[in-house]
C-alpha positions as CSV (number, residue, x, y, z in Angstrom):
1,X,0.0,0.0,0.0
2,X,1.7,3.1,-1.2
3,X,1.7,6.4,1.9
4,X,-0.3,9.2,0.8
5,X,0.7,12.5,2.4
6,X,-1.7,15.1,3.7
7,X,-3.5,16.2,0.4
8,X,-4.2,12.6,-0.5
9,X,-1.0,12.5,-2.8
10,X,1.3,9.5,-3.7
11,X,4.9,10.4,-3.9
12,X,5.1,9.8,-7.6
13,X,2.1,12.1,-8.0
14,X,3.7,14.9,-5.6
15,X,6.7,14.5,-8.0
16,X,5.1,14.9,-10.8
17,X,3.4,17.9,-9.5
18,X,6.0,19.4,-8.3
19,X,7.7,22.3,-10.0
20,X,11.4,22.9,-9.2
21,X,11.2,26.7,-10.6
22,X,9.0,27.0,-7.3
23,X,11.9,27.2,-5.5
24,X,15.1,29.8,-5.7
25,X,18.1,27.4,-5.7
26,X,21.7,29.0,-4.7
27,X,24.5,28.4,-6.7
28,X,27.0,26.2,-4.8
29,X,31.0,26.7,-4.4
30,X,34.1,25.0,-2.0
31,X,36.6,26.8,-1.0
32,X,39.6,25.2,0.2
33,X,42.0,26.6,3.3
34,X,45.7,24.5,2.6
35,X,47.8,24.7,5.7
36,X,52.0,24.6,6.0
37,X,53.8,25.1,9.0
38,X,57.1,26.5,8.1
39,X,59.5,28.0,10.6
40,X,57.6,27.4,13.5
41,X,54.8,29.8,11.3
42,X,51.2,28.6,10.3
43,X,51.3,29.8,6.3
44,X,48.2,29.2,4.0
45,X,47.6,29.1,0.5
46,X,46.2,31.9,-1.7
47,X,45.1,32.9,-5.3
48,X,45.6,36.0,-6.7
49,X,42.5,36.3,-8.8
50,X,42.7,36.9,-12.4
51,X,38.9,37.5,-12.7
52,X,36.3,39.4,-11.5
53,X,34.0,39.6,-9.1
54,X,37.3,40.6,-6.9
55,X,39.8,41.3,-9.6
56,X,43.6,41.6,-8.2
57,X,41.9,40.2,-4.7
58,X,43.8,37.8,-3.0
59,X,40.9,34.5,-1.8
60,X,41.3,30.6,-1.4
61,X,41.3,28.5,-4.0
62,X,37.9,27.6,-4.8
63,X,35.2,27.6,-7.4
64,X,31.8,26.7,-8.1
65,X,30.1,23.3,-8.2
66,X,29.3,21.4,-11.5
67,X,25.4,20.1,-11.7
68,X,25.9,16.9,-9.8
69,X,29.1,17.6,-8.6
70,X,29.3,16.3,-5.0
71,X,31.3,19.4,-3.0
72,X,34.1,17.0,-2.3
73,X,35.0,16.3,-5.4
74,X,34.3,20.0,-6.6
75,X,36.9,20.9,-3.5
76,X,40.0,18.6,-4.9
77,X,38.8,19.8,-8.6
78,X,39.3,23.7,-8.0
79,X,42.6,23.1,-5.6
80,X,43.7,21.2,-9.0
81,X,42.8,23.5,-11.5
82,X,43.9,26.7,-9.6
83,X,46.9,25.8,-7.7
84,X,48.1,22.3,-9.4
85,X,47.8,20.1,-5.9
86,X,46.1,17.1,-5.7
87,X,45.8,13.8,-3.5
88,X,45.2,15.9,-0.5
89,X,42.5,14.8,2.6
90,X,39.5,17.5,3.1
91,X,38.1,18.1,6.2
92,X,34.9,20.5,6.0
93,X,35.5,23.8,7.8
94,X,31.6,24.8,7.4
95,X,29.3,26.3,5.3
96,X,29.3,29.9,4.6
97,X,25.7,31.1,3.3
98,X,25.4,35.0,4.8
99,X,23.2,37.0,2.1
100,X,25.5,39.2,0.1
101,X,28.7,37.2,0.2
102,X,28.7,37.5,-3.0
103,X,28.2,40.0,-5.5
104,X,27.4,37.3,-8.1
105,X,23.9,36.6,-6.3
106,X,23.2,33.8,-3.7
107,X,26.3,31.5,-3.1
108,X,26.9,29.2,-0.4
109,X,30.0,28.2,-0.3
110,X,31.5,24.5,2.2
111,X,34.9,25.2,3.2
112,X,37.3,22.3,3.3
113,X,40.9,22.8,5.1
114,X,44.2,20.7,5.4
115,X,46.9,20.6,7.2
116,X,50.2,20.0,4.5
117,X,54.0,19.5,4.9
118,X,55.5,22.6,3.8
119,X,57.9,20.2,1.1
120,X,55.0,18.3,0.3
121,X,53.4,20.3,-2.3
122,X,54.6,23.0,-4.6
123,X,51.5,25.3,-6.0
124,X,51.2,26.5,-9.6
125,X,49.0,29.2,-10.3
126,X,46.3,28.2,-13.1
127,X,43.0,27.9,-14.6
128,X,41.8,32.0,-13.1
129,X,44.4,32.5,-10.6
130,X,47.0,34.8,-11.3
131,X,49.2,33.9,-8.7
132,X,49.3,30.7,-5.7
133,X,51.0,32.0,-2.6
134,X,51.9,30.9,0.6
135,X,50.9,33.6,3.4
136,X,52.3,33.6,7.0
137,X,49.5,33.5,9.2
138,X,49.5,35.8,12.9
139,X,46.6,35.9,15.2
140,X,46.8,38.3,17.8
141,X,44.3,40.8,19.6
142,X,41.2,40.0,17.4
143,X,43.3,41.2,14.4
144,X,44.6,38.0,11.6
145,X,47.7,39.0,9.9
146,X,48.5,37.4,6.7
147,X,52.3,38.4,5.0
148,X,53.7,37.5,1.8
149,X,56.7,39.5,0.7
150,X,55.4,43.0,0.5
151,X,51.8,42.1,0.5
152,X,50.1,42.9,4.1
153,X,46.3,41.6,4.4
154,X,45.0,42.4,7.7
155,X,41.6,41.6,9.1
156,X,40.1,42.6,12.3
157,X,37.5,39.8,13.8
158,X,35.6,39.1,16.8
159,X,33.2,35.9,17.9
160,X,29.6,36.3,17.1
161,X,26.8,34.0,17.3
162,X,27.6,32.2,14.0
163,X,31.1,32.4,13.5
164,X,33.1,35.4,13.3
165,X,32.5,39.2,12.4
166,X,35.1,39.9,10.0
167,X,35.9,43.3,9.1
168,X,39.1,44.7,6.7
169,X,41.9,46.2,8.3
170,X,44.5,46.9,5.3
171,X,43.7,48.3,1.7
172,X,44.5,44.8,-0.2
173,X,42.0,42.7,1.1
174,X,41.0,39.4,1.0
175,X,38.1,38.4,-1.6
176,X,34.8,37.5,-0.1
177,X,34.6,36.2,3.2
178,X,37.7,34.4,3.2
179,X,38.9,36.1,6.2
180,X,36.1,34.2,8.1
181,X,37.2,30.8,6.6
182,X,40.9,31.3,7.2
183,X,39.9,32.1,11.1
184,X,37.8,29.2,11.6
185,X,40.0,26.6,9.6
186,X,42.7,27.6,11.9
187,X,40.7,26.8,14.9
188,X,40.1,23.6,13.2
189,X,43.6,22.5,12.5
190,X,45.3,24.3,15.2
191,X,42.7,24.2,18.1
């Protein structure tokens, strides 16, 4: 005996009533937080992107999901594509889904992190990243610090009920809300 829900419906008839334009869908992205410790110094891995939204900005790697595209495998795809590393172990960091973190419309975006061995891996910058970069990472006083050569990207944050609030310290900043996802995948890896 097949279930009928509320309105007297099977669930072949509810599907075939159903109407998926019903429904605003986001578009769905990883982003990916790569780890190194070098010189006693947490470092992490950034584009330079060669595109806009964010032109010149410097973000994780990351991109958006293909149609039936679990978020793992669109996670290893970008860190491939835009930085040329491969064969690494995810962990999720969370999902990031605050209205307006994107200019491109609604975007959620999973975060994945890792924890790498600084010799391990050796990024190339590719598909639309301009540049792949290893940052050093400081936390101190509610303000993250992230240095590579002459390039200072400083963000001031502070705990709030779903996260962090995030807010730019330094003119170069970091794209989107990757300061937020650098913050918490820290607390991940280096809790």
């Amino acid at each position: 005996m097949e279930r009928r829900d509320r309105n007297g419906l099977t669930e072949a008839e509810f599907l075939a009533a159903y109407r998926e334009k019903s429904y605003p869908k986001p578009s769905l992205t990883a982003d990916i937080a790569i780890f190194a410790m070098h010189g006693g110094v947490p470092h992490v891995l950034l584009i330079c992107r060669g595109g806009h939204p964010c032109l010149g900005c410097w973000a994780l790697p990351g991109g958006f999901a293909n149609p039936m595209e679990p978020l793992e495998a669109t996670a290893a795809r970008e860190l491939q594509e835009e930085t040329g590393i491969e064969g690494i172990p995810l962990r999720p960091v969370g999902l990031f889904s605050a209205p307006g973190r994107d200019p491109r419309g609604w975007v959620v975006s999973q975060t994945y992190a890792a924890l790498v061995e600084w010799d391990s891996v050796k990024p190339v910058a590719g598909d639309d990243a301009a540049q792949a970069e290893w940052f050093s990472c400081q936390r101190e006083n509610g303000v993250l610090t992230l240095r590579h050569e002459d390039v200072i990207l400083r963000v001031g944050y502070a705990p709030s009920p779903n996260g962090y609030r995030v807010t730019p310290l330094s003119e170069e900043r970091l794209a989107f809300d990757h300061g937020e996802m650098i913050i918490r995948a820290m607390d991940l890896l280096f809790a």
